[in-house]
RODO-2510 file (C-alpha; in nm, 4 decimals, decimal comma):
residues 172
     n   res          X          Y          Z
     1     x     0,5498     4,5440    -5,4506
     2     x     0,9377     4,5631    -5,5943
     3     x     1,0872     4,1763    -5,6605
     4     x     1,3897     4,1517    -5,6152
     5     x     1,6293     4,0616    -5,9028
     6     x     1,7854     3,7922    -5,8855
     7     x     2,1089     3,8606    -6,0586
     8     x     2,1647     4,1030    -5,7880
     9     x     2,4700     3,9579    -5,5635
    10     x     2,3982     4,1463    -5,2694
    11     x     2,0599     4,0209    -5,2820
    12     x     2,1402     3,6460    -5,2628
    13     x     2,4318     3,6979    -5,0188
    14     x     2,1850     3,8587    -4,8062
    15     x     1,8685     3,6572    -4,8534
    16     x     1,9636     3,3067    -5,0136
    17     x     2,0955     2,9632    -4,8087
    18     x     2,3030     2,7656    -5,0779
    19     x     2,4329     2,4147    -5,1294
    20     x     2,4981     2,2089    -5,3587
    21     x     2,7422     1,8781    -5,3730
    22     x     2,9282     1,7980    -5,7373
    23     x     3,1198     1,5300    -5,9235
    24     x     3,4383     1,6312    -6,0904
    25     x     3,5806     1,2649    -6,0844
    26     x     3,4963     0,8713    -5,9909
    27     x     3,7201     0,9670    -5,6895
    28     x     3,7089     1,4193    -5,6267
    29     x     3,3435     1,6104    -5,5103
    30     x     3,3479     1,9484    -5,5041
    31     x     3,0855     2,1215    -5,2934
    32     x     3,0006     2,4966    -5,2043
    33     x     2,7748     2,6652    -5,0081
    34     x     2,6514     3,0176    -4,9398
    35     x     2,5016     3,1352    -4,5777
    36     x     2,2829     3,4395    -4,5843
    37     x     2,3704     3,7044    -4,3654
    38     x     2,0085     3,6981    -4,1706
    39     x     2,0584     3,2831    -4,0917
    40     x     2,4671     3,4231    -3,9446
    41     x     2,2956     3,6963    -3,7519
    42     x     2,0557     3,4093    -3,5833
    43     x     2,3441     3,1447    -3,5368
    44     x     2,5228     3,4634    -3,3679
    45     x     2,2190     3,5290    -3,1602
    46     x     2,1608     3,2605    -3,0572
    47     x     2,5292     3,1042    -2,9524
    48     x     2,5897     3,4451    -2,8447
    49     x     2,9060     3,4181    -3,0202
    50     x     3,0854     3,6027    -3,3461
    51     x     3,0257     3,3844    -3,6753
    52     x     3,4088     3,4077    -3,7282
    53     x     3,4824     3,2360    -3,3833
    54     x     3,2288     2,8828    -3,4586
    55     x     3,4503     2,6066    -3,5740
    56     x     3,3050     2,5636    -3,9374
    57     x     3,2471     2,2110    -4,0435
    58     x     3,1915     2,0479    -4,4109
    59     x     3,0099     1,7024    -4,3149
    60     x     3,0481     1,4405    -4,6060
    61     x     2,8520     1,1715    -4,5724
    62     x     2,9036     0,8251    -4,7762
    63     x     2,5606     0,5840    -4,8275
    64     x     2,5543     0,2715    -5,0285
    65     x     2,4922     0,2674    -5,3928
    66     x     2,2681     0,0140    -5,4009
    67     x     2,0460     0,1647    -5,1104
    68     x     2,1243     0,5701    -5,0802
    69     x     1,7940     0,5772    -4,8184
    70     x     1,9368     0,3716    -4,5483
    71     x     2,1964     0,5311    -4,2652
    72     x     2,5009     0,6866    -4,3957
    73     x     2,7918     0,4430    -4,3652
    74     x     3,0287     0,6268    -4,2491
    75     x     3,1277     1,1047    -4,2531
    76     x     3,3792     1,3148    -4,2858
    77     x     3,4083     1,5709    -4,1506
    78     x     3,6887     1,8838    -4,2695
    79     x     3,7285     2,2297    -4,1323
    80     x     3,6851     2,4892    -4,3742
    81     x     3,7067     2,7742    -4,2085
    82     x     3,6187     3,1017    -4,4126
    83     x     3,5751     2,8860    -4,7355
    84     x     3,2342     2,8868    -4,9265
    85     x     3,3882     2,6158    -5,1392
    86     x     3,5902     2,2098    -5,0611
    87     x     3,7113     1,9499    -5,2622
    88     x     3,6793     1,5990    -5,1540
    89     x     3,9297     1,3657    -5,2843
    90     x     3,9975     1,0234    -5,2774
    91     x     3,5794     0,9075    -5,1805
    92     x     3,5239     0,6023    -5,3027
    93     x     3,3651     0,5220    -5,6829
    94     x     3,0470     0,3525    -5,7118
    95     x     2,8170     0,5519    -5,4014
    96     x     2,5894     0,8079    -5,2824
    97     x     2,7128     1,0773    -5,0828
    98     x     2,5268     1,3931    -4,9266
    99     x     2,7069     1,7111    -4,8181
   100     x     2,6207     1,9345    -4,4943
   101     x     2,7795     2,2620    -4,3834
   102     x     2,7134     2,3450    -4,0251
   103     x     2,9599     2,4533    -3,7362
   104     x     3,0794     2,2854    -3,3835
   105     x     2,8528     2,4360    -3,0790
   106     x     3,0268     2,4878    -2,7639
   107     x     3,0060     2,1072    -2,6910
   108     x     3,1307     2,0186    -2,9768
   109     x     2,8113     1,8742    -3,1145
   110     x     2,7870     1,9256    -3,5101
   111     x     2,5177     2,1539    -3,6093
   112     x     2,3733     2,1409    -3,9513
   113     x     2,2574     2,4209    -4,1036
   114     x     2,2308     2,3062    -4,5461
   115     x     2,2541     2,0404    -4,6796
   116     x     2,2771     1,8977    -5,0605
   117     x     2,0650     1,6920    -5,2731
   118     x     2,2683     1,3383    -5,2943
   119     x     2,5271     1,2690    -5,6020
   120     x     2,6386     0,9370    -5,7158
   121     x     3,0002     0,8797    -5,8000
   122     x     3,0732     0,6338    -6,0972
   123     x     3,2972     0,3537    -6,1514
   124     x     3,6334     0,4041    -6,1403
   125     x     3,7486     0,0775    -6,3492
   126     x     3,9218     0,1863    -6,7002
   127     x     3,8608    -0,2146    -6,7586
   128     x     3,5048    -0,1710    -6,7322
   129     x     3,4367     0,1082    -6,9725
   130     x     3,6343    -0,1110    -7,2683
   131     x     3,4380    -0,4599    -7,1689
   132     x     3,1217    -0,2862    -7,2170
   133     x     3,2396    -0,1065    -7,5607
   134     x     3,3488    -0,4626    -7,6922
   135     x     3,0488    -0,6265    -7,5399
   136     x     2,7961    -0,3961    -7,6693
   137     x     2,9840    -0,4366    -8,0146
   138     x     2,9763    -0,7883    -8,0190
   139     x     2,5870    -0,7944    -7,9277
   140     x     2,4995    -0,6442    -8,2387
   141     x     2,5961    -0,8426    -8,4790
   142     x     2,5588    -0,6885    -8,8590
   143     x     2,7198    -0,5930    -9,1652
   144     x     3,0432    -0,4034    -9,2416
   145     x     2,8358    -0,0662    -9,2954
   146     x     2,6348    -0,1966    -8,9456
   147     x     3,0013    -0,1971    -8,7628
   148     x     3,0862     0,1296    -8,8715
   149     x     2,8028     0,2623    -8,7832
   150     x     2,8103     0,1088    -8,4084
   151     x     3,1804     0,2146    -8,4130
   152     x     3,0988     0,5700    -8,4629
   153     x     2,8247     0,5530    -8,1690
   154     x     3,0284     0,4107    -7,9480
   155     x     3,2605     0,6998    -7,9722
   156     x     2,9962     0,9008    -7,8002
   157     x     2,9391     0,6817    -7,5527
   158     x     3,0047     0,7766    -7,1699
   159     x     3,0280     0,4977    -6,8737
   160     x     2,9507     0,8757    -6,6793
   161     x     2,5795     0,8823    -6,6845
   162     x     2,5272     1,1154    -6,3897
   163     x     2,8338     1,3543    -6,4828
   164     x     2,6963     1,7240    -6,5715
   165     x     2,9127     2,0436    -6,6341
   166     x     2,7849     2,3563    -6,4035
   167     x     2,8780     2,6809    -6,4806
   168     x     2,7384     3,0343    -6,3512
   169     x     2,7573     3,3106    -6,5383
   170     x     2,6785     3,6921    -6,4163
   171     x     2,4972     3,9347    -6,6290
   172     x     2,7644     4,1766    -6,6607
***
């Protein structure tokens, strides 16, 4: 039996349901998503409508921080239309949020189809970042050299600790 590669484009757009939900910012997501032809072809089937006529729906949802497994707190929702791709701006720093793409039946229920993995936003407080620089520096108390040394640590240091770069690259 032949696997499939992969890196083949045509294969994923054909075979392959994608989402995924990113941070750019304390206050911008950026999410995308990919439907495979054969799940279109069932929606189509099914609704016994065209693909291109459902009204296509991002749903953003917002949870707590502090407690990401309860019930969202409150969704978005934004028509995308023919995008694979949305940025959300202005959520709000300091919570969980989760990202389905799905479409409006003819009742104008929502009807989810993917959805992402949850992503936390950070702070957005420049204040904080600088209180816990100077309070981390004034915690470790040392010599001159110790300073220096702390100094140039610090200077690494990121109040961002769920922040990754993703980038896809093709084979060509």
């Amino acid at each position: 039996m032949v696997q499939p590669s992969f890196n083949n484009r045509h294969f994923t757009a054909n075979q392959s349901n994608i989402i995924h939900l990113m941070v750019q910012q304390p206050t911008v997501l950026f999410g995308y998503w990919e439907v495979s032809k054969r799940l279109k072809s069932l929606i189509e089937r099914h609704y016994r409508s065209s693909w291109h006529d459902l009204r296509r729906v991002a749903r953003l949802y917002q949870y707590s921080y502090s407690e990401p497994d309860t019930a969202p707190l409150t969704y978005y929702d934004a028509d995308v239309g023919n995008s694979e791709c949305w940025y959300f701006r202005h959520v709000a720093p300091r919570h969980q949020y989760a990202l389905d793409y799905g479409f409006l039946n003819h009742n104008q229920q929502f009807v989810s189809l993917l959805r992402s993995a949850q992503v936390g936003t950070p702070r957005n407080d420049p204040d904080w970042i600088v209180d816990v620089r100077n309070e981390s520096a004034t915690n470790q108390g040392g010599s001159q050299s110790d300073s220096q040394h702390q100094h140039d640590e610090q200077s690494n240091y990121s109040p961002f600790q769920q922040f990754s770069t993703y980038t896809l690259y093709s084979d060509n």
